[in-house]
N, C-alpha and C positions, 0 to 999 in steps of 0.2 A: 695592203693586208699583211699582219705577222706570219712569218713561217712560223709551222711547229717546231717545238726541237726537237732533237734526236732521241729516241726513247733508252733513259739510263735510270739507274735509281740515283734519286734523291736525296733518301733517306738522311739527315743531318743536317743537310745542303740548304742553305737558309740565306736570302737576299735581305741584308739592310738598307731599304730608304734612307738615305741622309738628307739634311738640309746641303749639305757642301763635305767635298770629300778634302780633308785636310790632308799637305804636304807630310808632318811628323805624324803617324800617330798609332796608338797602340790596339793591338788588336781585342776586339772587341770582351765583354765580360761573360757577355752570355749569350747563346745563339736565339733567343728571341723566341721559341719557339711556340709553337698556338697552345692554349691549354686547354688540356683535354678533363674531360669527367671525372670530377673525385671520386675519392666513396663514397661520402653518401649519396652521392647522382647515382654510383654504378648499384647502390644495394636499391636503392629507389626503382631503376631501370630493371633490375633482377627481378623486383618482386610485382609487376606491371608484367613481366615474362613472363614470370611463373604464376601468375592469375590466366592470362591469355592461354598457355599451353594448358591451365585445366581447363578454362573454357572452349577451347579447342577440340580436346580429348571430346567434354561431355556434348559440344554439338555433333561430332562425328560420329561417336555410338547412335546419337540420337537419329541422324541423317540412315543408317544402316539397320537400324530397329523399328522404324516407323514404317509408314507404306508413302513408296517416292513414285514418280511418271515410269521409274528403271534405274535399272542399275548406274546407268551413263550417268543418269542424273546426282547419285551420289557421290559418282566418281568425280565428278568435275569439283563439284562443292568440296567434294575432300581437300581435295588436293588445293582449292580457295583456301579452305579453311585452315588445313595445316598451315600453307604457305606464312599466314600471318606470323605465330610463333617465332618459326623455324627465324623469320628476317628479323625480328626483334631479338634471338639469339645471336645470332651471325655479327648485330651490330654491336652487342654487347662486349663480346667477346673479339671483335677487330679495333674495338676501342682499347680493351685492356693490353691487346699487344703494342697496339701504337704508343701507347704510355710506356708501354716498359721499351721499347726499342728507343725512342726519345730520349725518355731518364737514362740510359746507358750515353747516349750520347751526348746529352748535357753534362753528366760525369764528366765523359771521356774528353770535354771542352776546356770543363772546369780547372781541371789538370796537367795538361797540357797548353793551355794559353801560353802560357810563359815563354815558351818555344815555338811559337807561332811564326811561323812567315807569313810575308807581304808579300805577291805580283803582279804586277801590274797585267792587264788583259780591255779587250772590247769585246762590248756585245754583238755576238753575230746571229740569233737568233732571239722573237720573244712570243711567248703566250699570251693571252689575257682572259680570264674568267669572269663575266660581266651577270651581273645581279638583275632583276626585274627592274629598277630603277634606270639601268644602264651606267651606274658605275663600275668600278672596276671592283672585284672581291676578290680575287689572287690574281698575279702575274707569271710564269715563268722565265726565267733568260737562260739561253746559250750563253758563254762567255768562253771566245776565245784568249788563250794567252800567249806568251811572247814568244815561247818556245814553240807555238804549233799543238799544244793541246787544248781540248778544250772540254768544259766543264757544264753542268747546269745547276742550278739552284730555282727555289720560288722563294715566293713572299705571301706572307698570309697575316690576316688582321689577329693578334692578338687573341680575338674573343669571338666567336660564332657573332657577336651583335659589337663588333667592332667597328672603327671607322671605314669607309670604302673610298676609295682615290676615284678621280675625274681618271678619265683615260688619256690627259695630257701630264698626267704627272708618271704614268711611264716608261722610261726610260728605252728610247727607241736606238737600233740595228745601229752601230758604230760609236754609242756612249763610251766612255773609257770609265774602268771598274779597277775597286781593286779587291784581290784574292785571298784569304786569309785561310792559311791550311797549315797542320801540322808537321812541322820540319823533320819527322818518321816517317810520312805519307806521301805517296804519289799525288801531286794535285788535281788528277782525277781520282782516286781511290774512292770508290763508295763506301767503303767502314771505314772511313775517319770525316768527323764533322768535319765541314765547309762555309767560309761566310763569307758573300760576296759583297760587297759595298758600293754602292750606286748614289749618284744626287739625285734629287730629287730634279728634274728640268725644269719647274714651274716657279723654283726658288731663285728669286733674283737676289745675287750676292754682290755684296758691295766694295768695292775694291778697297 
């Protein structure tokens, strides 16, 4: 069974499946990262909110004006009731921060590649997040490096309705990875993107 990893942020920290990790090669274009809600998903999402919180509003007066079993009895329903809303702003609104912390650090990728370092490191730790199906839907790694630090990153499909990996593709406790961080940045530093690069194990490469 996977350890967990150590609980760090992630934030930027992005594992790329490869088919084969190349001897030369240049650090990646862009850190891959899952795409979140446009606008019009999030005005869409808004206004599905903002229906529910009047319909909210109008069953709760209604719960509190009518004749209930008691008081308890409205109270519980309230607090049902509200509840809805309240979680469909919460997600509204933890979506648009994730886009904006993301786009700051796809920025801050974009810009800095150029000066990208390479280090080489192994996996010493990994997660795995497995679907109703029992594929894989994200993975986590530890990844130690050469020096004694050691870092984490995950992997996530693309797209909410992306492809999902078999659980032998990945990449198990002593894989060798390589580390791609910026040459102002600590290669642990949680505010500076990170991109770890991994093969893929299920990929037979040909000599």
């Amino acid at each position: 069974m996977s350890k967990q990893p150590t609980e760090e942020d992630t934030t930027g920290h992005v594992v790329h499946l490869l088919d084969r990790l190349d001897g030369a090669a240049a650090a990646p274009e862009s850190l891959l990262l899952p795409k979140r809600m446009r606008a019009p998903g999030r005005v869409v999402f808004a206004l599905v909110s903002l229906v529910a919180s009047v319909g909210a509003v109008f069953a709760i007066t209604m719960l509190w004006i009518e004749e209930t079993p008691g008081w308890w009895f409205s109270l519980i329903f309230t607090v049902m009731i509200g509840g809805i809303p309240v979680a469909l702003w919460a997600i509204l609104i933890g979506s648009i921060e994730e886009a904006r912390v993301e786009r700051a650090m796809q920025l801050a990728w974009r810009d800095g590649r150029h000066r990208a370092r390479a280090a080489a490191g192994t996996v010493a730790e990994r997660r795995t997040g497995l679907s109703d199906d029992g594929s894989v839907s994200s993975f986590d790694l530890v990844v130690t490096l050469g020096d004694g630090q050691t870092i984490a990153g995950s992997w996530r499909p693309p797209t909410a309705s992306g492809r999902r990996l078999l659980q032998t593709q990945v990449p198990g406790v002593g894989t060798l990875v390589r580390v791609w961080n910026l040459a102002d940045a600590g290669a642990g530093s949680s505010a500076s993107p990170v991109v770890i690069e991994v093969a893929d194990p299920t990929v037979v490469v040909q000599p």
